[in-house]
VODODREN-319169 format. One record per residue: x, y, z of N, C-alpha, C in turn. Coordinates in Angstrom, 3 decimals, always signed. Example, Ala and Ser with C-alpha at 12.3 -4.5 7.8 and 13.67 -1.06 7.14 Angstrom:
2
{{+13.190 -5.690 +7.800} {+12.300 -4.500 +7.800} {+13.200 -3.300 +7.800}};
{{+12.850 -2.250 +7.080} {+13.670 -1.060 +7.140} {+12.900 +0.030 +7.870}};
end
This chain:
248
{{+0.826 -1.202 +0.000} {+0.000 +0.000 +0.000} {+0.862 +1.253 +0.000}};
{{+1.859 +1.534 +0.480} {+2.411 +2.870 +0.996} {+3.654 +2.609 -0.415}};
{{+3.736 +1.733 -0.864} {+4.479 +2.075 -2.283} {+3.837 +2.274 -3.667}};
{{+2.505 +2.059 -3.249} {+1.580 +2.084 -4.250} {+0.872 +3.553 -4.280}};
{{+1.009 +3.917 -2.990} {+1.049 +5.235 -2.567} {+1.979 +6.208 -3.139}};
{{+2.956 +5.592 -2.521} {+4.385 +6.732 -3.108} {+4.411 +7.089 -4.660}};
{{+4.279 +5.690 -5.199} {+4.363 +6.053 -6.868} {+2.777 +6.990 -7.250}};
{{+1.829 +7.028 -7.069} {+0.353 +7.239 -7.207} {+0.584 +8.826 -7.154}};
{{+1.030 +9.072 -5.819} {+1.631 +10.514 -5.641} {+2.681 +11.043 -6.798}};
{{+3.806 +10.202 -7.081} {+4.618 +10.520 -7.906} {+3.888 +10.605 -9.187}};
{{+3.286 +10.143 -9.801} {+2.779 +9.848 -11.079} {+1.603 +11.113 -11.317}};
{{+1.254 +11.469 -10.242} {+0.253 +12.915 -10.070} {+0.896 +13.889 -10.195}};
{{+2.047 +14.194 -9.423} {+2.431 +15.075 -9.768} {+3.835 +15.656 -10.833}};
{{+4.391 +14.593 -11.208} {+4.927 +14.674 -12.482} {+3.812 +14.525 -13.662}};
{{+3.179 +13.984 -13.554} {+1.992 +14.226 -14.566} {+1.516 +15.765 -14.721}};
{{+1.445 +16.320 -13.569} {+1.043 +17.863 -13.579} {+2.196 +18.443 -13.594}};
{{+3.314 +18.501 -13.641} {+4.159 +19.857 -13.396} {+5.271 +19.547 -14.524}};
{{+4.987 +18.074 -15.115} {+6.273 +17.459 -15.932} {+5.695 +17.854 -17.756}};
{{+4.884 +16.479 -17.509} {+4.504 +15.564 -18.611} {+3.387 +16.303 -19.386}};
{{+2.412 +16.468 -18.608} {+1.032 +17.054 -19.401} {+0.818 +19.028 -19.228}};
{{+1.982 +19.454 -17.366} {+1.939 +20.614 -17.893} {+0.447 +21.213 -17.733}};
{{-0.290 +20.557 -16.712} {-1.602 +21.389 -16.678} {-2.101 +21.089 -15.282}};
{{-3.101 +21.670 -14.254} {-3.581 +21.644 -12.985} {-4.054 +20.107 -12.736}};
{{-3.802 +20.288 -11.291} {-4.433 +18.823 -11.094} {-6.414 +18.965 -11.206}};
{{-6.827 +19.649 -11.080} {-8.149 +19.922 -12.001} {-8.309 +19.237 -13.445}};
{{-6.834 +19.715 -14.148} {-7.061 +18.941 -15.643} {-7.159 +17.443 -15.309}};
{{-6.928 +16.912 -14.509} {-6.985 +15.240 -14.483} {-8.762 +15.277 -13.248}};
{{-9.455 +15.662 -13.037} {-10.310 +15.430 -12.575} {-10.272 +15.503 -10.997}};
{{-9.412 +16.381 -10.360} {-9.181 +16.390 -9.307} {-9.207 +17.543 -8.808}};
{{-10.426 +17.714 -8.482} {-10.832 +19.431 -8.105} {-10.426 +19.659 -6.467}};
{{-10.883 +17.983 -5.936} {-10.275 +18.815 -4.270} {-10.713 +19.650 -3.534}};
{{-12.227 +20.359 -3.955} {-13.231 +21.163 -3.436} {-14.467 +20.746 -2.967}};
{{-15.075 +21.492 -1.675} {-16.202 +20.456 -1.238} {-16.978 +19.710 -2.120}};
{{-17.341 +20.787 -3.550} {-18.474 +20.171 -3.922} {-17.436 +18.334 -4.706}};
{{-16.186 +18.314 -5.175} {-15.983 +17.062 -5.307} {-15.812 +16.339 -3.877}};
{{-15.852 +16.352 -2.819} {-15.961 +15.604 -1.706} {-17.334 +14.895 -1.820}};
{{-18.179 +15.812 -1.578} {-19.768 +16.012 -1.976} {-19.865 +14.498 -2.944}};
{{-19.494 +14.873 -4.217} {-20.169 +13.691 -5.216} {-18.829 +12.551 -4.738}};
{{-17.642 +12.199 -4.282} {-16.942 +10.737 -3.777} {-18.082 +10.112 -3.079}};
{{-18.641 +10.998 -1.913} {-19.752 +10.384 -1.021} {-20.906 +10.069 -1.637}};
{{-21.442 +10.427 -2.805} {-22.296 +10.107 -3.088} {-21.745 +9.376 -4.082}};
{{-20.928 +8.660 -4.696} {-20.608 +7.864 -5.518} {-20.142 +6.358 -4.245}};
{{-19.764 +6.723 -3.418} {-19.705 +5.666 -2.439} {-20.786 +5.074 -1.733}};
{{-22.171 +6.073 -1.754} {-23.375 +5.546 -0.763} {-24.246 +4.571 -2.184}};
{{-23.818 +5.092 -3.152} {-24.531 +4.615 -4.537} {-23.546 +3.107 -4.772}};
{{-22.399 +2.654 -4.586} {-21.418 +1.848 -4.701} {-22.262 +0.661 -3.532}};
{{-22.580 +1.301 -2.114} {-22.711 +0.666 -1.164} {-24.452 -0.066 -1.491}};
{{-25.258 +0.740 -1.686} {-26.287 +0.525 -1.862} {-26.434 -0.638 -2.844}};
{{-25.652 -0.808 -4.167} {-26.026 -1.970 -4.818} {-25.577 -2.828 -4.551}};
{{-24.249 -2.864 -3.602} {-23.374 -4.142 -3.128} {-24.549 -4.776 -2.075}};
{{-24.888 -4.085 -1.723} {-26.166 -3.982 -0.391} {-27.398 -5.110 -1.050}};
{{-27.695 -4.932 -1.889} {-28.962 -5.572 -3.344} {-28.682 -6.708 -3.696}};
{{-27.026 -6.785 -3.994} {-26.559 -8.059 -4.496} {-26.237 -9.413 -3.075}};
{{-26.388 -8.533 -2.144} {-26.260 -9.595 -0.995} {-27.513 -10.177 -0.839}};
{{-28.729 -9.065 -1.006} {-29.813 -9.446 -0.699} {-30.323 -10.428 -1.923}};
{{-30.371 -10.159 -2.734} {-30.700 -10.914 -4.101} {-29.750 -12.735 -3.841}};
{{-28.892 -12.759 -3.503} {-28.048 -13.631 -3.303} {-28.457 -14.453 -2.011}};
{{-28.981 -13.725 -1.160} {-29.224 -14.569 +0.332} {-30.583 -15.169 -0.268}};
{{-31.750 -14.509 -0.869} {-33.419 -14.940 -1.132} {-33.294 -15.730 -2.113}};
{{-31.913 -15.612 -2.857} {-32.280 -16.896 -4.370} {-31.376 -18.403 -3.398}};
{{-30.798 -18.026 -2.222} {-30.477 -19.505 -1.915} {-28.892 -19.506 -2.472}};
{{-28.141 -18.693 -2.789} {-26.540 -18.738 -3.497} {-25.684 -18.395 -2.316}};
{{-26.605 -17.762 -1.378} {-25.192 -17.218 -0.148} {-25.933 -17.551 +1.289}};
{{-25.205 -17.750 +2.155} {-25.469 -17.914 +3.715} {-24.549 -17.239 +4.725}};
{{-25.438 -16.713 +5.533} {-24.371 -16.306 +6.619} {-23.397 -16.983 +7.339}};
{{-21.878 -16.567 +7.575} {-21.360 -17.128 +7.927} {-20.927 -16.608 +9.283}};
{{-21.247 -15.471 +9.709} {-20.863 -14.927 +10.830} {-20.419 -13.735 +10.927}};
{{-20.451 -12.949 +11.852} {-19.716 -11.277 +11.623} {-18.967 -10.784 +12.267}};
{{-17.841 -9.731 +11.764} {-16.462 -9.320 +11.975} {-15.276 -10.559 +11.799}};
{{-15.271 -11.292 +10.804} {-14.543 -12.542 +10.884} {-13.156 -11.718 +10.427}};
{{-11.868 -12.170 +10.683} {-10.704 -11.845 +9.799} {-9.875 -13.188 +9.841}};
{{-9.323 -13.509 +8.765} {-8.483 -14.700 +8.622} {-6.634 -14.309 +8.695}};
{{-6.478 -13.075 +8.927} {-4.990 -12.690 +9.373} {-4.898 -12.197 +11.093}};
{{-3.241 -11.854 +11.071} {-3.251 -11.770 +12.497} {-3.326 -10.401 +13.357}};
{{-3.914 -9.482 +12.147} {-4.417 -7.865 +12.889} {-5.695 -8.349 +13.493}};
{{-6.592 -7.727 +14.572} {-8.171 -7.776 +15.089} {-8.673 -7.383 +13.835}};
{{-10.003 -6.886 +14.185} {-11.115 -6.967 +13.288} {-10.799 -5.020 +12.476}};
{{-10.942 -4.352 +13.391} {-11.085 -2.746 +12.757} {-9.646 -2.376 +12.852}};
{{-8.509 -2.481 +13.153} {-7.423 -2.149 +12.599} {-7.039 -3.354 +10.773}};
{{-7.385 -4.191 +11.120} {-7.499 -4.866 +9.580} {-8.055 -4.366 +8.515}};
{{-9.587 -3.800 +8.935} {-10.355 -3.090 +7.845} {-10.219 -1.894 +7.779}};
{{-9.337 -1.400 +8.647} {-8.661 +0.065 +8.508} {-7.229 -0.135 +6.850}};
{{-6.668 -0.841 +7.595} {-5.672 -1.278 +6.650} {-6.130 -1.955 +5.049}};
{{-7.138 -2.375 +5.007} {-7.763 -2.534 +3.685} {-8.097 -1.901 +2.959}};
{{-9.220 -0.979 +3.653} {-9.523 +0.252 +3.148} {-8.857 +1.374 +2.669}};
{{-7.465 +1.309 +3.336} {-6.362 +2.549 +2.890} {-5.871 +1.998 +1.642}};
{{-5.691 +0.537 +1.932} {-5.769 -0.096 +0.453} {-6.199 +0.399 -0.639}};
{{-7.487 -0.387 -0.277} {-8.374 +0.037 -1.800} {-8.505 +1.261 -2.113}};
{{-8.559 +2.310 -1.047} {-8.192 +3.892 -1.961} {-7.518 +4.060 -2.576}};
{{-6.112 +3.724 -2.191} {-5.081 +4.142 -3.385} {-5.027 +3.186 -4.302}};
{{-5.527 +1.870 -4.458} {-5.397 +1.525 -5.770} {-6.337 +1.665 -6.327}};
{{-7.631 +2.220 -5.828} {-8.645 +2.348 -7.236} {-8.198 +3.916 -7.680}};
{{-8.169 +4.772 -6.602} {-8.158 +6.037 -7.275} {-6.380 +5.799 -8.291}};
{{-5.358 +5.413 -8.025} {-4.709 +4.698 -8.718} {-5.341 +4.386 -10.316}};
{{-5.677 +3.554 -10.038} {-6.487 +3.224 -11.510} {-7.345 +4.438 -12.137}};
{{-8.293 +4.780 -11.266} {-9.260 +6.399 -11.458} {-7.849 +7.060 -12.381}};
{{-7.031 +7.603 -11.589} {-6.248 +8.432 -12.325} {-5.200 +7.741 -13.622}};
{{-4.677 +6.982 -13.763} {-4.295 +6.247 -14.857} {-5.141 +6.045 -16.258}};
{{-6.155 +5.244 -15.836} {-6.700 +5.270 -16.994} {-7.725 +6.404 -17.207}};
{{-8.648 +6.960 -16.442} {-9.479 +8.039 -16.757} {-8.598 +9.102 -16.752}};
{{-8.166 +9.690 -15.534} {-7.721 +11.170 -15.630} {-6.999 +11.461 -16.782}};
{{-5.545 +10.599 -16.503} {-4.557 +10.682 -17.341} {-4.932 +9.469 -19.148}};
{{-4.906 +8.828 -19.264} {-4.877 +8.190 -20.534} {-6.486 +8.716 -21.011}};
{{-7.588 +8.443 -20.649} {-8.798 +8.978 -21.314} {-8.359 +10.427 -21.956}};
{{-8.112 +10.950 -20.936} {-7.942 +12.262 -20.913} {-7.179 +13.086 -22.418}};
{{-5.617 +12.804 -22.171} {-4.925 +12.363 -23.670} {-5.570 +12.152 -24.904}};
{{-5.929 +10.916 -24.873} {-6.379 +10.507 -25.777} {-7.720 +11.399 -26.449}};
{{-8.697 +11.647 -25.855} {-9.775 +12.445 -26.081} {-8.790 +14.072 -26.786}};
{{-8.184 +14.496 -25.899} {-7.810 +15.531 -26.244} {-6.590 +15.714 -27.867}};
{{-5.967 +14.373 -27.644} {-5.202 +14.779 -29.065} {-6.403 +13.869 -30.071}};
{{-7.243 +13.102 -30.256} {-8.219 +13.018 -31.516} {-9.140 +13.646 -32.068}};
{{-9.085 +14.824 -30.950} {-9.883 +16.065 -31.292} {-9.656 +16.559 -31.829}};
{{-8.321 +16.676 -32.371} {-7.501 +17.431 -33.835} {-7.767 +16.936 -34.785}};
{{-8.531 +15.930 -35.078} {-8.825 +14.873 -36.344} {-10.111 +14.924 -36.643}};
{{-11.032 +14.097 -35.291} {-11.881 +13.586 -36.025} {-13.202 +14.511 -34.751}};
{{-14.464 +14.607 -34.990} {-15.057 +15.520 -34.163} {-15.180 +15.038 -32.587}};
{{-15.512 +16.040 -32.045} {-15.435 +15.804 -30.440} {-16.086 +14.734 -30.387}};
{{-17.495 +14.741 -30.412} {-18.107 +13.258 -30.038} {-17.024 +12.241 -30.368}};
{{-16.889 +12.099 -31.226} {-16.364 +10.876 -31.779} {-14.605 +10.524 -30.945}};
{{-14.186 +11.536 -30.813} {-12.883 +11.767 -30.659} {-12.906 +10.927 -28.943}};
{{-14.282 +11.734 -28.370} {-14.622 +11.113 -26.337} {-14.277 +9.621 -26.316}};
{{-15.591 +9.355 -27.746} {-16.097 +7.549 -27.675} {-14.728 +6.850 -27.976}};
{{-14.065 +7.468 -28.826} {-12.056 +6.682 -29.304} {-11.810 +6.369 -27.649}};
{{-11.843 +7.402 -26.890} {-10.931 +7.606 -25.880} {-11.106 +6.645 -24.661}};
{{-12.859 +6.794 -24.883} {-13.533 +5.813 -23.812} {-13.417 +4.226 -24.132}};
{{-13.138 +3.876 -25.316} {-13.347 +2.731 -25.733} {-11.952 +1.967 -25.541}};
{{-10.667 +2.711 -25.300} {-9.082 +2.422 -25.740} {-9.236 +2.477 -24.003}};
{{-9.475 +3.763 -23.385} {-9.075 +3.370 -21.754} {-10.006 +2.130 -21.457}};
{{-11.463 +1.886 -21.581} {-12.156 +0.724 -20.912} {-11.687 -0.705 -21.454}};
{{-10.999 -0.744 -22.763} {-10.625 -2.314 -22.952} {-9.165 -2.194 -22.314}};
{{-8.292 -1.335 -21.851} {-6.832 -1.298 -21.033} {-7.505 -1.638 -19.612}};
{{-8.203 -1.413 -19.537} {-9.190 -1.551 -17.943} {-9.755 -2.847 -17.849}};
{{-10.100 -3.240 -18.664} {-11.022 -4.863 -18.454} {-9.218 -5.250 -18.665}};
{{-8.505 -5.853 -19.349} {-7.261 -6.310 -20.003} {-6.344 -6.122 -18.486}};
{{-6.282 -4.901 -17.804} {-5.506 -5.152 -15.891} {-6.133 -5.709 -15.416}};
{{-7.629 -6.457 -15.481} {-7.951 -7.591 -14.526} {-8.092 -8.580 -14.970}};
{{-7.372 -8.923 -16.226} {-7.723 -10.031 -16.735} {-6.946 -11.514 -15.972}};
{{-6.080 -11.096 -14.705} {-5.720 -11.982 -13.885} {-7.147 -12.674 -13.458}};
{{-8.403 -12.050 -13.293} {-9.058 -12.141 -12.155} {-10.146 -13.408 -13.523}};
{{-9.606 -13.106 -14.516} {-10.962 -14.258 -15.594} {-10.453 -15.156 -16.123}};
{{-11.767 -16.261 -15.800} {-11.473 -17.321 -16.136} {-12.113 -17.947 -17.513}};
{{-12.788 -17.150 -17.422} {-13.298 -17.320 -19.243} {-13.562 -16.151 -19.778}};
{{-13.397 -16.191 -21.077} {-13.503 -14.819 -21.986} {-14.793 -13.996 -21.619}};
{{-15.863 -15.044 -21.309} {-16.946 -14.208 -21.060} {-17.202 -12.782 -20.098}};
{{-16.048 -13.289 -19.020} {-16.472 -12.649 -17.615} {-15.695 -11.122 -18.070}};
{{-14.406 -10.824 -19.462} {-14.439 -9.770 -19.846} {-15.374 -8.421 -19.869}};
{{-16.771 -9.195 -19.615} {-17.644 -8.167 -19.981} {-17.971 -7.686 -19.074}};
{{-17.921 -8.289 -17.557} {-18.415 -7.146 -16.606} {-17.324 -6.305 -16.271}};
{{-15.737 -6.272 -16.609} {-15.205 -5.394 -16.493} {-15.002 -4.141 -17.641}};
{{-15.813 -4.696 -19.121} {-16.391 -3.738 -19.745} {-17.187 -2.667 -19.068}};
{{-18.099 -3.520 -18.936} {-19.255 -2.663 -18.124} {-18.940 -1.239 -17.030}};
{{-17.871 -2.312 -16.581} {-17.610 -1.154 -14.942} {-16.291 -0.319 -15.486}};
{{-15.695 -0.687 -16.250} {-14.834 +0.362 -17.136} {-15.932 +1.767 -18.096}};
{{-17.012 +0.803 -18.449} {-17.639 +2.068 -19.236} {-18.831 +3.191 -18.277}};
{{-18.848 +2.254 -17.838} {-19.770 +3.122 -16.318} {-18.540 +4.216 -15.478}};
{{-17.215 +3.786 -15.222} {-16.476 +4.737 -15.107} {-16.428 +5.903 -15.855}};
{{-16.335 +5.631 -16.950} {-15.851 +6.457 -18.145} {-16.810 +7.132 -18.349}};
{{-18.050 +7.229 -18.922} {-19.208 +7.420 -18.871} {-19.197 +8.855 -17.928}};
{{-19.432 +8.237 -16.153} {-19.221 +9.102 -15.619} {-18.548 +10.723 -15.687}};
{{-17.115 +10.150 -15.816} {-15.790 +10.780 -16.025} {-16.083 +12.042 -17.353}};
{{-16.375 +11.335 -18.293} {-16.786 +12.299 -19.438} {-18.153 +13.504 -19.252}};
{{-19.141 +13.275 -18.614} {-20.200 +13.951 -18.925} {-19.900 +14.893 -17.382}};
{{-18.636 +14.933 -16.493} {-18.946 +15.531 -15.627} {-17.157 +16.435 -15.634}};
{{-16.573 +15.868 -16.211} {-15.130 +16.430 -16.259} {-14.169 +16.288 -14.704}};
{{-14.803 +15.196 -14.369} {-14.049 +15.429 -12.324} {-13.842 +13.981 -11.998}};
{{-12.987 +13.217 -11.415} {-13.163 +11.667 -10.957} {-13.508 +11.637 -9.854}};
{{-14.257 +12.283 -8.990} {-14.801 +12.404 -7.800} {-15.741 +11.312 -8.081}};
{{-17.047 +11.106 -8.523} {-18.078 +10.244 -8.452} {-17.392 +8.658 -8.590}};
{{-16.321 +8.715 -9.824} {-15.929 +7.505 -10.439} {-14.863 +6.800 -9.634}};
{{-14.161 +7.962 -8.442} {-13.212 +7.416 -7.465} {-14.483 +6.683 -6.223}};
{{-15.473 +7.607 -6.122} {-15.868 +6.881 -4.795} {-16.644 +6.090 -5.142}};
{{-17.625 +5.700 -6.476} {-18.129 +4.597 -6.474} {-16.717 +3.582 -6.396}};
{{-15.572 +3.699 -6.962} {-15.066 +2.267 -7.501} {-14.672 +1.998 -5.621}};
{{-13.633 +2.783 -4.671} {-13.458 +2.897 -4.028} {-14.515 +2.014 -2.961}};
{{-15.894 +2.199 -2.883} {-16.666 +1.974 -2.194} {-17.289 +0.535 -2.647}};
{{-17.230 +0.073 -3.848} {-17.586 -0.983 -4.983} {-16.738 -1.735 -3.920}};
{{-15.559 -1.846 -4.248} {-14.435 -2.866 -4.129} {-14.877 -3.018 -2.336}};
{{-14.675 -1.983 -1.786} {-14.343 -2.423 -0.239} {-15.675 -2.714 +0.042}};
{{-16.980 -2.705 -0.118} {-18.028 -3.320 +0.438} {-18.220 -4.160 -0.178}};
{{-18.005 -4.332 -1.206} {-18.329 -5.841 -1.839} {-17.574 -7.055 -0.711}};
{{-16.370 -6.879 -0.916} {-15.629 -7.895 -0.077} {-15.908 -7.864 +1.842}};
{{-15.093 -6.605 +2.345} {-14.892 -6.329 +3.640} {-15.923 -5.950 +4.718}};
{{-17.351 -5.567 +3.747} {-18.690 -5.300 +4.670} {-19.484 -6.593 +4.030}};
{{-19.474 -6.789 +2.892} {-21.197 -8.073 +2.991} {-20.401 -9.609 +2.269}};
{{-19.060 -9.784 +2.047} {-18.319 -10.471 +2.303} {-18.618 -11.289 +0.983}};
{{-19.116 -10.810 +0.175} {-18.825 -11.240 -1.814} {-17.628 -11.385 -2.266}};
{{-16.970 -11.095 -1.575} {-15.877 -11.077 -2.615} {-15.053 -12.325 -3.139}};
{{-14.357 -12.911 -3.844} {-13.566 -14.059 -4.030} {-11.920 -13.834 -4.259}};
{{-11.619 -12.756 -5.007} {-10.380 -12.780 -5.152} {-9.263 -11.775 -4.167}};
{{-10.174 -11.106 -3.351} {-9.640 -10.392 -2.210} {-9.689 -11.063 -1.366}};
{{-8.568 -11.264 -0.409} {-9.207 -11.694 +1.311} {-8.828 -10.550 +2.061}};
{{-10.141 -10.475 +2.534} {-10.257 -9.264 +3.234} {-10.755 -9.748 +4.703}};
{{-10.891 -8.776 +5.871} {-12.094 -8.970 +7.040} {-13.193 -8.797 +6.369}};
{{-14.147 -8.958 +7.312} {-15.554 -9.507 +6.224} {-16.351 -9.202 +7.599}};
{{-16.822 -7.759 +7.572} {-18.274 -7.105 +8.695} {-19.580 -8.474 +8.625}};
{{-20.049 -8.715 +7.441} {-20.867 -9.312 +7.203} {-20.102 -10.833 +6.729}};
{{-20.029 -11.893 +6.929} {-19.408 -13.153 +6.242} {-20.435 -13.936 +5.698}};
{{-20.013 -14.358 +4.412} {-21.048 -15.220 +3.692} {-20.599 -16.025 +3.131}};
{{-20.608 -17.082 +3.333} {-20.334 -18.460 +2.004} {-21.600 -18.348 +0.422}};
{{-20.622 -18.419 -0.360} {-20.924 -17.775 -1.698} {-21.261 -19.562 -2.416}};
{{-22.553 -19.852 -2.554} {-22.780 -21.039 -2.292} {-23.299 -21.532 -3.904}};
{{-23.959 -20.455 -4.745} {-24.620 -20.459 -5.635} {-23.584 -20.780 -7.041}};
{{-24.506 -20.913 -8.528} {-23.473 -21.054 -9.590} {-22.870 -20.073 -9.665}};
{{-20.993 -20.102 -10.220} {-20.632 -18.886 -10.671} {-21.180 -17.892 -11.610}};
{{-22.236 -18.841 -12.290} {-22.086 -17.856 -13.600} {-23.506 -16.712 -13.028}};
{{-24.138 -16.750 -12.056} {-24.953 -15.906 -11.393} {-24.300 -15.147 -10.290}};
{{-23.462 -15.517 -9.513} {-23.304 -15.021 -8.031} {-21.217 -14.936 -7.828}};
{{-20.513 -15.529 -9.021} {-19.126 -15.343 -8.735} {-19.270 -13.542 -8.810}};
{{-17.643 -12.874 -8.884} {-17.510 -11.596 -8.629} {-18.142 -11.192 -10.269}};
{{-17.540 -12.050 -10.904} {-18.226 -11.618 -12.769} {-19.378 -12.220 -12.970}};
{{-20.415 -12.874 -11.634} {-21.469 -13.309 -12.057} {-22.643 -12.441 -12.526}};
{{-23.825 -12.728 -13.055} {-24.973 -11.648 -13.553} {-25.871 -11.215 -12.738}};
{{-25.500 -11.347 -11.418} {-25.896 -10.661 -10.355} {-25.431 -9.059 -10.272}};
{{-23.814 -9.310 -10.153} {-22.890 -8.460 -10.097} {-23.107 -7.170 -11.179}};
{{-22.952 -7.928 -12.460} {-23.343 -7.182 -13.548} {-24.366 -6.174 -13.537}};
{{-25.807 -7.147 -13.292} {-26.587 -6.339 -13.077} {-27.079 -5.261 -12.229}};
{{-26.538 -5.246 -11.369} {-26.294 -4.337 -9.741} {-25.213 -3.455 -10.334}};
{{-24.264 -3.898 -10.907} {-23.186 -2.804 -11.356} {-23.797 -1.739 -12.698}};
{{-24.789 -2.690 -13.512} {-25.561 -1.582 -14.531} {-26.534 -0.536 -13.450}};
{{-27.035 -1.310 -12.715} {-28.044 -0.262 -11.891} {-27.858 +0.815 -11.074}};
{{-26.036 +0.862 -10.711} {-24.936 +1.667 -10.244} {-24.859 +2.613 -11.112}};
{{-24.584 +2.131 -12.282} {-24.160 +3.325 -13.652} {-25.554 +4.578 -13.521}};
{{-26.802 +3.792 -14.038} {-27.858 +4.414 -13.909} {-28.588 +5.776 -12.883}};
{{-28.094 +4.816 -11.464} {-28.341 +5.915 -10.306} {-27.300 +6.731 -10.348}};
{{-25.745 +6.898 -10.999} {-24.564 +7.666 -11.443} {-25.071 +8.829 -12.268}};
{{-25.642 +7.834 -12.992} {-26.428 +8.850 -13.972} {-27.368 +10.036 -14.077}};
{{-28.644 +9.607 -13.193} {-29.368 +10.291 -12.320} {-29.013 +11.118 -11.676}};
{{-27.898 +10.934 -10.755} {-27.588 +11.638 -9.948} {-26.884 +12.909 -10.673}};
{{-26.731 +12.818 -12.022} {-25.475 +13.702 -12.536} {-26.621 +14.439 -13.329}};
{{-27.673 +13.537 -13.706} {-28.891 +14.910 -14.527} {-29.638 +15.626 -13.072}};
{{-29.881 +15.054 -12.582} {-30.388 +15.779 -11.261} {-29.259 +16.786 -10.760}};
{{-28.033 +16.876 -10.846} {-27.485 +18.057 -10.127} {-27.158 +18.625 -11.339}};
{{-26.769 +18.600 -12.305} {-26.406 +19.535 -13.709} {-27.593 +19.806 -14.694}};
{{-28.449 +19.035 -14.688} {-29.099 +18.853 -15.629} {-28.711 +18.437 -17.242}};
{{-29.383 +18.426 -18.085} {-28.961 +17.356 -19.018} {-27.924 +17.207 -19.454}};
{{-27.628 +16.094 -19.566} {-26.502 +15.565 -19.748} {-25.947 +15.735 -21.207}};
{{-24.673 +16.363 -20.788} {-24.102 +16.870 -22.111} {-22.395 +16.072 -21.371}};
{{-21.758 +16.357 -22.940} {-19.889 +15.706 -22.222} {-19.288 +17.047 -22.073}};
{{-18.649 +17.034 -20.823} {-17.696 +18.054 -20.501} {-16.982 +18.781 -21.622}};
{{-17.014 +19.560 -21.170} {-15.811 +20.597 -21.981} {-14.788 +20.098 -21.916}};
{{-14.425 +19.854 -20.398} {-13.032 +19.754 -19.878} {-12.189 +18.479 -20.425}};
{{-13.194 +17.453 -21.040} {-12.376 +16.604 -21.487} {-11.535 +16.488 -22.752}};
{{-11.899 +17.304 -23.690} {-11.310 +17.973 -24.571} {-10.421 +19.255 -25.075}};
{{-10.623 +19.665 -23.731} {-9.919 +21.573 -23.996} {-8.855 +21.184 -22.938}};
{{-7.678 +21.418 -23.277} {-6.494 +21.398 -22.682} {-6.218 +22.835 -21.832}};
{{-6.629 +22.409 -20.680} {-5.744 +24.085 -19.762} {-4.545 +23.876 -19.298}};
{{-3.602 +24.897 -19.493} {-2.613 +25.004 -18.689} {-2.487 +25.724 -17.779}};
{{-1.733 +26.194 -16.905} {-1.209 +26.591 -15.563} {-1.770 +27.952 -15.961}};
end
């Protein structure tokens, strides 16, 4: 964590003062209440469907309780999930900034010299979300399960574009990852402490982490993302910011 840290930091700010030469704003990092504001609400929206998929999972008979505050290492229970959680911040916002801030970002902005804005976003969104499914491709075991990290790559992106900030897209993923596993205890390829513990009992191809449970709870994530972004801006148009290059 704290080297994943160090570089995350490094890579931010040589990115801003080196390489690209523009505010940490240009990468989606405003750092002002109102982006505090939408992390939290991209995290209560993250929590809420992880929340759905437990429930959907306990009533179809795929999961059972296994008990609560369990940890299988040798920290207690809340210094462990302290230490997880610092985790998963820096590597999703990690990722947040890699592929959205910085590579979407790029990319959108130099195909805009070519071919028209719309078109130039969808290049950008389409090249960062298959680099995004392709870093977890440790986690699949068949070609199929590619697609829910489509999904949650384009639901990032998505985001990212029509609002110009990774605030929403840091705290859903942020909040995705650590409640899935460490509060209602879904998870398979993390071991984490587990608030809620469940034996994951059902077929994979419904209830694993790429099952169509998941999927579908993760489309219904995008949606309330969505909502939430015509309800505070109103209609949804793509940022400026993802195309207009500011400098200092």
């Amino acid at each position: 964590m704290t080297s994943i840290a160090g570089i995350l930091t490094g890579a931010v700010l040589l990115s801003a003062r080196v390489f690209d030469r523009r505010p940490l704003s240009g990468f989606g990092l405003s750092f002002d209440r109102e982006w505090w504001h939408s992390v939290a609400v991209g995290g209560l929206i993250a929590t809420v469907i992880n929340a759905g998929a437990l429930g959907v999972s306990l009533a179809a008979g795929w999961a059972t309780f296994n008990g609560v505050m369990q940890v299988s290492g040798e920290l207690p229970f809340l210094p462990a999930l302290g230490v997880v959680f610092a985790y998963i911040v820096v590597a999703a916002t990690w990722e947040e900034f890699i592929i959205r801030g910085a590579m979407l970002t790029n990319l959108a902005e130099g195909a805009a010299g070519f071919i028209p804005r719309w078109l130039a976003i969808a290049f950008a969104v389409t090249v960062s979300t298959l680099v995004f499914a392709f870093l977890h491709g440790a986690k699949v075991t068949h070609l199929s399960q590619y697609g829910y990290y489509l999904i949650a790559g384009l639901i990032l992106s998505g985001v990212y574009v029509l609002t110009g900030e990774l605030a929403l897209s840091i705290g859903f993923h942020v909040f995705y990852n650590f409640t899935q596993s460490a509060i209602f205890g879904l998870g398979h390829s993390q071991q984490t402490p587990e608030l809620l513990a469940a034996d994951i009992i059902g077929p994979s191809q419904w209830v694993g982490e790429e099952g169509l449970v998941f999927v579908g709870f993760a489309l219904l994530g995008g949606l309330l993302l969505l909502a939430y972004v015509r309800w505070r801006d109103g209609p949804l148009e793509l940022s400026d910011r993802i195309t207009t290059y500011h400098t200092r």
